[in-house]
N, C-alpha and C positions, 0 to 999 in steps of 0.2 A: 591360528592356522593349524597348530600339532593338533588341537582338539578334534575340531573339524577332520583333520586327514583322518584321525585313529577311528571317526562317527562312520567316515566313508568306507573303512578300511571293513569293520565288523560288517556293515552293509552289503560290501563287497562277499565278504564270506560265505555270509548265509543267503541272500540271492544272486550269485552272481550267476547271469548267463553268458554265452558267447558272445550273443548279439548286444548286450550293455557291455562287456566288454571292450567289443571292438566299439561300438559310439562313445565310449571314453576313451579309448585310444585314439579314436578322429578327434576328440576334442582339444587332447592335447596335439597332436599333429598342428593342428590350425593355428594351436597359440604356438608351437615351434617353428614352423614354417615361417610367419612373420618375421621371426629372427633369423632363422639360419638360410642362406644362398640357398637354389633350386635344387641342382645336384645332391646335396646333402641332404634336402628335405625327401626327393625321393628313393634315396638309400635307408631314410628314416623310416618312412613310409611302410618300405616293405620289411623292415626288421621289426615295426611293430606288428605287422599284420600277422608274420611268424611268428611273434609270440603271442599274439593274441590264440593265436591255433594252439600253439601246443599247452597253451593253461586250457583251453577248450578243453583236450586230451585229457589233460591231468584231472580235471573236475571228471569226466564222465568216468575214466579209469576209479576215481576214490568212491562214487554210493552204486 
């Protein structure tokens, strides 16, 4: 799995867009949700959505 993450990770780098961002953050939302009670999933929800945004930011700020 470390391998895997660091394959995703370089991947991430050099294309990463907002929009595969955030479908990676739903993806993990979906496997946390199954675990964590509603309430928490939707506080999860929108703390990932804010950070989906401000790495958005942060990418368009760095080229």
């Amino acid at each position: 799995p470390e391998i895997v993450n660091r394959m995703v990770l370089n991947l991430q780098n050099e294309y990463l867009s907002p929009q595969d961002l955030f479908q990676r953050s739903q993806a993990e939302i979906s496997v946390i949700s199954s675990v964590l009670p509603w309430p928490d999933f939707r506080r999860l929800l929108r703390l990932q959505f804010v950070r989906s945004k401000i790495w958005a930011n942060r990418r368009s700020v760095r080229t």
